[in-house]
C-alpha positions in Angstrom: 172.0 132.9 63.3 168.5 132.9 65.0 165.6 135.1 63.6 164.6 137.6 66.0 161.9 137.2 68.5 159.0 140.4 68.2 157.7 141.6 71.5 155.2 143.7 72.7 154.8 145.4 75.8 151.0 145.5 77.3 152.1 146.5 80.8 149.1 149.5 82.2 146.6 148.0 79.8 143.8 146.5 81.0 142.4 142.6 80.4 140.1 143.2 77.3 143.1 145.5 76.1 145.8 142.9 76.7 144.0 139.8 75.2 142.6 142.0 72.1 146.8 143.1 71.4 148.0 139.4 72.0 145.3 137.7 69.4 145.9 140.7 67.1 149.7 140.2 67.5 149.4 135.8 67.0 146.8 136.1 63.9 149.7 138.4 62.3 152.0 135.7 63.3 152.9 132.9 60.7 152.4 129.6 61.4 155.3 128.5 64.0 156.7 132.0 64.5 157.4 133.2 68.1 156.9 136.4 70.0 157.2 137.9 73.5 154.2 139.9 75.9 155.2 141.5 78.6 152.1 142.1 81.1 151.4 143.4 84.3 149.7 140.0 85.7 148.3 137.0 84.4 145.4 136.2 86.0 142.4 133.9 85.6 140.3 135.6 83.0 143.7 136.3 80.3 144.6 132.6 80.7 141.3 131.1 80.6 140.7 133.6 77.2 144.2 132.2 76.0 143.3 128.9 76.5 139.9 129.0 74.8 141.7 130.9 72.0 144.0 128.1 71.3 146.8 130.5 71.6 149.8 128.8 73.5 152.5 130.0 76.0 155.6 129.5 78.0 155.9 132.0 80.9 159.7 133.0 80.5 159.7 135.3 83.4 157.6 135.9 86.2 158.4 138.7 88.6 156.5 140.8 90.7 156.1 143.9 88.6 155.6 142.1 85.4 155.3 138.3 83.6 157.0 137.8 79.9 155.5 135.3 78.2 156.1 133.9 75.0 153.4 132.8 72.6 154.1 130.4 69.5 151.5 130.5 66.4 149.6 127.6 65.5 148.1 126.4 62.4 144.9 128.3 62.4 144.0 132.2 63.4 142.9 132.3 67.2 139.6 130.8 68.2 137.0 133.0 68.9 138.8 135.7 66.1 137.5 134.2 63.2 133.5 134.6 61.8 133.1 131.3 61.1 130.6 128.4 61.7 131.4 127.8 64.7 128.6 125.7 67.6 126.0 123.6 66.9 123.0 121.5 67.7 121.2 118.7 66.0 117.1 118.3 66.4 115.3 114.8 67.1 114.4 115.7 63.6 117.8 115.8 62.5 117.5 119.8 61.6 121.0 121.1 62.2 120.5 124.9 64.1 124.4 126.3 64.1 125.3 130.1 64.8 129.0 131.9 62.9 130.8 134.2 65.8 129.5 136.4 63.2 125.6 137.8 63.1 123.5 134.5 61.8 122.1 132.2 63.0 121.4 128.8 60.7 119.6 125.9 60.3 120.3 123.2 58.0 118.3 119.9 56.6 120.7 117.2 58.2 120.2 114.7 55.8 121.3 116.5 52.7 122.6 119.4 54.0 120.6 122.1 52.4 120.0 125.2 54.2 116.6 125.8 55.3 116.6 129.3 56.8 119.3 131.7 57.9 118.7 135.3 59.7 121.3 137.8 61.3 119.9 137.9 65.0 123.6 139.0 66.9 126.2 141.3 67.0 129.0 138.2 67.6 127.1 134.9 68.1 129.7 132.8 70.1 127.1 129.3 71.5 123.6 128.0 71.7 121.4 126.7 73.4 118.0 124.7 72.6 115.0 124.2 74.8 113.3 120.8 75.4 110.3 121.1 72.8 113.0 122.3 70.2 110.5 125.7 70.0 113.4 128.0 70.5 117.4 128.8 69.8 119.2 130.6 72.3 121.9 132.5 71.4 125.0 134.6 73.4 126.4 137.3 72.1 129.2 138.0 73.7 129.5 141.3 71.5 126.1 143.1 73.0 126.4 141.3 76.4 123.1 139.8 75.8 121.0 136.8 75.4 119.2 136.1 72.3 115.9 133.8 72.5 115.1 133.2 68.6 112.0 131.3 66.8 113.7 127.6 65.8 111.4 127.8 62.5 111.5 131.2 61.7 114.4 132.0 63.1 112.6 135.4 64.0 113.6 137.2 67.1 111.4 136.7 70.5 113.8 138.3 73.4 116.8 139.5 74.4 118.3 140.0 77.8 121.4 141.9 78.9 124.1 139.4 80.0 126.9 141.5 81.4 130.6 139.6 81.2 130.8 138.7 77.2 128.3 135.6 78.0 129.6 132.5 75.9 127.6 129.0 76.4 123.8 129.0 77.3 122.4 126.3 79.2 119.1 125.3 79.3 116.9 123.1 81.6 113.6 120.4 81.3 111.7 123.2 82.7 113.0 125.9 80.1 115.1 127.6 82.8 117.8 129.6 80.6 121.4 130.0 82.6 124.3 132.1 81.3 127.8 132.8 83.2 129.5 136.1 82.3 133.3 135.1 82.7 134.2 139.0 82.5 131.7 140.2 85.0 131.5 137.2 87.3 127.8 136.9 86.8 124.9 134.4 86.3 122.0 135.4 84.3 118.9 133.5 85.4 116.0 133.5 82.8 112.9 132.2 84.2 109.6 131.5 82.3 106.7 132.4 84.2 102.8 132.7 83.3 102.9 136.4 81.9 106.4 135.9 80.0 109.9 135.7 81.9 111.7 136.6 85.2 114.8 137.8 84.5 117.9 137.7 87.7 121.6 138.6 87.7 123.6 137.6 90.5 127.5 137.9 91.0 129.0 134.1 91.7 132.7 134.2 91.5 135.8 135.2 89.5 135.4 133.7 85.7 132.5 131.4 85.8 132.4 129.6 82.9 130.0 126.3 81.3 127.3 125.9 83.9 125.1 122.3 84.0 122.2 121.6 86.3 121.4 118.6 88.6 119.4 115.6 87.2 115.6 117.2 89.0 116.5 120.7 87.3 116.3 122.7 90.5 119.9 123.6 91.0 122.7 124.9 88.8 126.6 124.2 89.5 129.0 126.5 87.5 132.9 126.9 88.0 134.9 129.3 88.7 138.0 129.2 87.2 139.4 131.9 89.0 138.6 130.6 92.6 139.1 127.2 92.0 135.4 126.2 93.0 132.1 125.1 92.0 129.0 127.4 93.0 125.7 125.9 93.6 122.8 128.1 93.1 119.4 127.4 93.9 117.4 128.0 90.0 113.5 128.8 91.7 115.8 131.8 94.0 119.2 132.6 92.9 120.4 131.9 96.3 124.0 130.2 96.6 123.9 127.1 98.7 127.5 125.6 98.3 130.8 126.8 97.1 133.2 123.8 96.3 137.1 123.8 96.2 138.1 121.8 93.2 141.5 122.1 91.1 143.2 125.2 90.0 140.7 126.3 87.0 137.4 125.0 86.2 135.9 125.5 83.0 133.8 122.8 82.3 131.6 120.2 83.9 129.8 117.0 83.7 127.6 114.6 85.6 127.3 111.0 85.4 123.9 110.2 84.1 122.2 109.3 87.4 123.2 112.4 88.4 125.3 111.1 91.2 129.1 112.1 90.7 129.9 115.4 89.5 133.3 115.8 87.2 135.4 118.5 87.1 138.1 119.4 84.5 140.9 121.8 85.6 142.5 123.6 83.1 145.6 125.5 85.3 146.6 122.8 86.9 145.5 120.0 84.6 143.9 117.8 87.0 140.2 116.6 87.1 137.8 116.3 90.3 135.2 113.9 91.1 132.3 115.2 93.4 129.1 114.5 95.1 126.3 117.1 94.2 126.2 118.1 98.2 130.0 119.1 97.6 132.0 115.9 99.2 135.5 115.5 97.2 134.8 112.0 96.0 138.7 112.1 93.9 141.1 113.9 92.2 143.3 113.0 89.2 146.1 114.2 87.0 144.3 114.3 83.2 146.7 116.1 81.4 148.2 119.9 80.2 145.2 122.4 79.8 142.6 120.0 81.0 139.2 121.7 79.7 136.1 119.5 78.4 134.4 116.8 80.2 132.3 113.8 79.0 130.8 111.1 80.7 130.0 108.0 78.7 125.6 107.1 78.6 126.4 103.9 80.6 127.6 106.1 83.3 131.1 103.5 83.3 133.6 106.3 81.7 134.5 109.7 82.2 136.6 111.3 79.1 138.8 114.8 79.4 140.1 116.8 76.1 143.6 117.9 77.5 143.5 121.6 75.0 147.3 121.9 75.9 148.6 118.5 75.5 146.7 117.5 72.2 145.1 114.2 73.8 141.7 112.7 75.6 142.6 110.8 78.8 139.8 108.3 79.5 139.3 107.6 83.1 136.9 104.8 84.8 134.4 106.8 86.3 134.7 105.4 89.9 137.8 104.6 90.5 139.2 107.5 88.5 142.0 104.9 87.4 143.7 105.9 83.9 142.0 103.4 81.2 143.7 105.1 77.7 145.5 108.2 76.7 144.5 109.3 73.0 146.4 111.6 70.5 144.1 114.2 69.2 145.1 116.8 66.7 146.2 119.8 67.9 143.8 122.2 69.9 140.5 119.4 70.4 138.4 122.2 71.3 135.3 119.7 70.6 134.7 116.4 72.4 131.5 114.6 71.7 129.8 111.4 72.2 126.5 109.7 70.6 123.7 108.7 72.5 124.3 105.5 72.4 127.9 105.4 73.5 129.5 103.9 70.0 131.1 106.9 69.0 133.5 109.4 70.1 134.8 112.6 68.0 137.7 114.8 69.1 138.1 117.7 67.1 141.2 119.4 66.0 140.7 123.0 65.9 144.5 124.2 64.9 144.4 121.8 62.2 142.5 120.2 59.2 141.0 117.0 61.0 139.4 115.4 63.6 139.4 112.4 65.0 136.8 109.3 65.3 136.9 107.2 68.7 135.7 103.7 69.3 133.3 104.6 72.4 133.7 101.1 73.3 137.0 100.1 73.5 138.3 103.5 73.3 140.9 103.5 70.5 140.7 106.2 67.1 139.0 104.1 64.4 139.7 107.0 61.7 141.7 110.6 61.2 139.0 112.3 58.9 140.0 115.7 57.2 136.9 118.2 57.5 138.6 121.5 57.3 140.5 124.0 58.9 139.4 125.5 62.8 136.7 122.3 64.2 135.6 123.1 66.7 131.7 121.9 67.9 130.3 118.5 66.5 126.7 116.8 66.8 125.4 113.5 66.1 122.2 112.8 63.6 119.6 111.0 65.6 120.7 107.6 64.0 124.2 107.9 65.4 125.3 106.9 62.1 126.7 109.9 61.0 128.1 113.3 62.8 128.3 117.1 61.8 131.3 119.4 62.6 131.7 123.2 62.6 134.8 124.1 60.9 135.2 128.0 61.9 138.4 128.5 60.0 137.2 127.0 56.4 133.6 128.5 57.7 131.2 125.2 56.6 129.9 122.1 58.7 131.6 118.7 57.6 129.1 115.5 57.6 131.2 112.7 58.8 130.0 109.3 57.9 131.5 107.6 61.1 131.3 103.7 60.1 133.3 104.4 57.5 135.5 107.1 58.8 135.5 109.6 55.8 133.6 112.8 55.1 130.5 112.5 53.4 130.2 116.1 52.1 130.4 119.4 53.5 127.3 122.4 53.8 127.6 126.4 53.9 125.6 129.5 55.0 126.8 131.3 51.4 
């Protein structure tokens, strides 16, 4: 005798409705169980917000009045559902700024791990952002639709600006040019320092932009569109849009090569990744793997690495010839993939789990399986490259890794 499969029927809801009922219905889940949502469609915006949740699907039925799909719990609550420490970034004075998706924002002494200052500055902090001169944090909260620019020292807030779409990841140029894609709205938010404070612009770009990056001189910004399947170029000093690109079925995050030559793609829908020129030219496509999602490209320029959120693995990739150098197991859900500055080390999270995992950025094979704590999900490098920090959202505290010898050195919290 089988146990009986729940279901739940979200047909004449809309999107924010749908994906609030499915998270609420796999955090009440246990660990393995199984249960059926029926919805009206399944477009871009649900399966990019299932995908970044970590919550995983068949599609048992798909019909023109309605889709049934069938969700299986993992270890951890949903991404994104949880307060926890969650992104982070590490100062050329090894200060460690990292914001819960919760109010605070943090900063921590990287060397021992003390906290130095924490202050409540958002509704539901989800990234950050840091500008050249390490002055200021910037923070999206994806709760007030707004963008938070906050004191690095003080931690004091300087401005906000409305950000309409539940913004997620800020970017930030040289020239502290502040970017930020709402994936709900299908807006950019340009932020623009000028000599009597800031410019402010919102433009519409596309069906669910997502992790923009900007060209090696700074002057233009490229951000995908996972629900067109393109890349939009936009013109930072203007706003105007000066190329769309067709690229594989969902973007959702990018990377150049450092001499800002080759542009790479990861497609989550259909898995695949794309290779292009800055003016748009299709330089290659290749299958990565099940949920492609996260991009790297190695400092020598030689490698291009995709975490695979769907497959559990990081396909490495020469960055030319797009030919396949390794497949790596990751644990499940490696919502983080990170590389040091100076190309020796690699580390995959493993946000359904209780570990991550430490890659030779060399000869690409896992030199350790450390256990950090439950939901990783961001990690950053001290400016020695000898060691690394990791969010861990579910177990809510930042894991040092010491990555020579593979282990974790000791573990820091907000409380």
């Amino acid at each position: 005798m089988t146990d009986e499969i729940s279901s739940i029927d979200c047909r004449g809801k809309i999107v924010p409705e749908v994906g609030a009922a499915i998270l609420a219905a796999y955090n009440t889940a246990k660990s393995g169980e199984q249960f059926d949502v029926t919805v009206d469609a399944f477009g871009s915006g649900l399966r990019m917000w299932m995908l970044e949740a970590g919550a995983r699907y068949n599609i048992l039925e798909s019909q023109d009045e309605a889709i049934q799909l069938r969700f299986t719990r993992g270890l951890t609550l949903a991404q994104g559902t949880v307060p926890g420490l969650h992104d982070l970034h590490i100062g050329s004075n090894g200060k460690v700024w990292t914001c819960e998706r919760a109010e605070h924002l943090a900063c921590f002494d990287g060397a021992s791990g003390e906290l130095i200052n924490k202050a409540a500055v958002a509704s539901h902090a989800s990234h950050i952002g840091i500008d050249l001169d390490e002055k200021m944090v910037f923070v999206a909260d994806v709760e007030a639709n707004e963008l938070i620019a906050v004191d690095s020292e003080s931690l004091e807030v300087l401005h906000r600006w409305a950000a309409p779409g539940k913004p997620q990841i800020p970017l930030v140029t040289d020239d502290g040019i502040i970017c930020m894609t709402g994936g709900g709205s299908g807006t950019l938010l340009i932020v623009r320092p000028t000599s009597s404070g800031y410019q402010d612009q919102v433009l519409k770009i596309g069906s669910t932009p997502h992790d923009p990056v900007a060209s090696k001189d700074g002057k233009y910004l490229f951000a995908p569109c996972a629900g067109d399947g393109e890349i939009v170029k936009v013109r930072l000093d203007d706003g105007d849009i000066t190329g769309r690109f067709k690229v594989g079925d969902g973007p959702g995050h990018l990377a150049f090569s450092p001499d800002g030559t080759r542009l790479y793609s990861a497609n989550s829908f259909d898995g695949t990744l794309n290779c292009l020129s800055p003016e748009g030219d299709n330089l290659g496509q290749v299958q990565s793997g099940s949920g492609a999602h996260y991009p790297i490209v190695t400092p020598d320029g030689r490698h291009v690495l995709v975490a695979n959120f769907l497959s559990d693995t990081v396909t490495v990739f020469d960055a030319i010839s797009l030919e396949l150098v390794a497949t790596l197991e990751t644990d499940p859900y490696p919502h983080g993939l990170d590389i040091s500055a100076d190309g020796k080390w690699i580390v995959a999270t493993g946000f359904s789990s209780d570990h991550v995992r430490v890659i030779d950025g060399e000869t690409f094979t896992e030199t350790a399986r450390v256990k950090v704590g439950a939901g990783s999900s961001h990690s950053a490098f001290m400016p020695d490259n000898q060691a690394a920090w990791t969010a861990c959202s579910v177990s809510d505290h930042l894991a040092k890794i010491d990555l020579a010898a593979g282990a974790n050195a000791y573990t820091a919290r907000l409380n």
